[in-house]
C-alpha angles and dihedrals in degrees: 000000000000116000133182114210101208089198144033140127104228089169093081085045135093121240083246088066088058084058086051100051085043098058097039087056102272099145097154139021151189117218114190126196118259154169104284089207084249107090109236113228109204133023092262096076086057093053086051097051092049089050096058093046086057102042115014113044093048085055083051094044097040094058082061097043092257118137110220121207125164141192110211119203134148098262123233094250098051084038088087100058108091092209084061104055103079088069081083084070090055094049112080092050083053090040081071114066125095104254094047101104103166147015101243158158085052123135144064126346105150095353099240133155100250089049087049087055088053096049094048099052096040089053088050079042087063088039090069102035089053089242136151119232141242124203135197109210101204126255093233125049079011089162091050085043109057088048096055080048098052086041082059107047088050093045091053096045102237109149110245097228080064091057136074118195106200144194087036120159138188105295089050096038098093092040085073100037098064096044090065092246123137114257127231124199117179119204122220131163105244101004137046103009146347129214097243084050084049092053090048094044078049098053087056109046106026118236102275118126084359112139120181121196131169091223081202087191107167097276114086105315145138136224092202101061092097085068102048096051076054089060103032081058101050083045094060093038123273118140130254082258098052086055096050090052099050097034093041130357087046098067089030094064093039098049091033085064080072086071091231108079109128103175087149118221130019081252088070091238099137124244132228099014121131117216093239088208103047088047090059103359085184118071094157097283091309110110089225126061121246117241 
């Protein structure tokens, strides 16, 4: 079994948890930016965050066979500090680089203004680098939402095939359905969504434009959800197919869509990705190398 988690924070992980992935069948991710819980106070911890992303956990993933992308964006909740906002200025030259395979997380936390100006200059923002788009629906007011979202994302002419609306449930999903839109369920163990909620969600709608992911922020989370939505469907029924579109072509198609996909082989073994260990087994009794 191969499976893609489209997104996940493994910033807020331990390099166990990539051993983990690894044995359970993760053999490529998406890790959107994203708030730390600790608010950030100037534009360079931003510029920090979005250089690790960039650097240092696909050096992480790649020692465990695991192919790291990621999408940057300001985030909606951060998107109302003030001290925060300049960091728009900083994107496109970060919108550039090869591992960047989406603009995301944008989008509604509390729906305010300041979040909405966001939204809409980080989608134009996609619009220019050619980017799809990654949207985080909020945790509270998530029907009203979703529809503000959906009212967004028209108004501002991105095509819906180039956009994911994630963290969806059962009241949104056909929202989303209907736009045209992919959909986005994140599985968690007490919050959000569960996998038998996700097989029923599956059952009504088909698994087309259906993407899973495990989030695993640093709340209660967990890495290995991906894998059970992939048992609890062969369980009630779905096909080893249907598995491998919704825990792997799925988010393939939709992120490949950035250019700049690279998952290697049809097997889902990645490509072009050294094992850190085996290349200088020794780094002086630490399991990373020191820069």
């Amino acid at each position: 079994m191969r499976i893609f988690d489209p997104h996940i924070h493994m910033t807020s992980r331990t390099t166990d948890d990539y051993e983990r992935m690894r044995a359970a069948g993760v053999r490529a991710v998406v890790e959107p930016a994203f708030w730390l819980g600790q608010p950030r106070t100037n534009v360079g911890s931003f510029l920090d965050y979005f250089d690790g992303l960039l650097g240092w956990e696909p050096y992480r993933a790649a020692q465990y066979g695991i192919r790291h992308h990621c999408a940057l964006a300001l985030n909606p909740k951060e998107a109302n500090d003030p001290r925060c906002t300049d960091v728009l200025a900083e994107l496109p030259n970060y919108l550039l680089k090869d591992s960047v395979v989406a603009v995301g997380e944008i989008g509604y936390d509390s729906m305010t203004p300041a979040e909405e100006h966001a939204f809409e200059a980080q989608l134009a923002m996609a619009a220019d680098s050619d980017l799809p788009v990654l949207v985080h629906t909020p945790h509270r007011d998530k029907v009203a939402g979703t529809r503000r979202t959906l009212d967004v994302v028209r108004a501002s002419g991105t095509a819906p095939g180039r956009v994911l609306v994630d963290h969806l449930n059962e009241p949104t999903v056909g929202l989303v359905a209907e736009s045209g839109c992919w959909m986005g369920f994140s599985i968690y163990p007490d919050t959000k969504m569960d996998p038998h909620r996700m097989v029923a969600i599956l059952r009504e709608y088909g698994t087309a434009r259906m993407l899973v992911n495990s989030a695993a922020d640093w709340g209660r989370s967990d890495p290995l959800k991906t894998r059970e939505v992939a048992d609890a469907m062969l369980a009630a029924g779905f096909t080893a197919d249907d598995v491998d579109q919704v825990l792997w072509r799925n988010p393939v198609a939709f992120y490949r869509q950035s250019g700049r996909l690279d998952i290697g082989t049809a097997s889902g073994e990645p490509a072009h990705i050294p094992d850190a260990r085996s290349a200088e087994p020794d780094f002086a009794g630490n399991t990373i190398r020191r820069g």
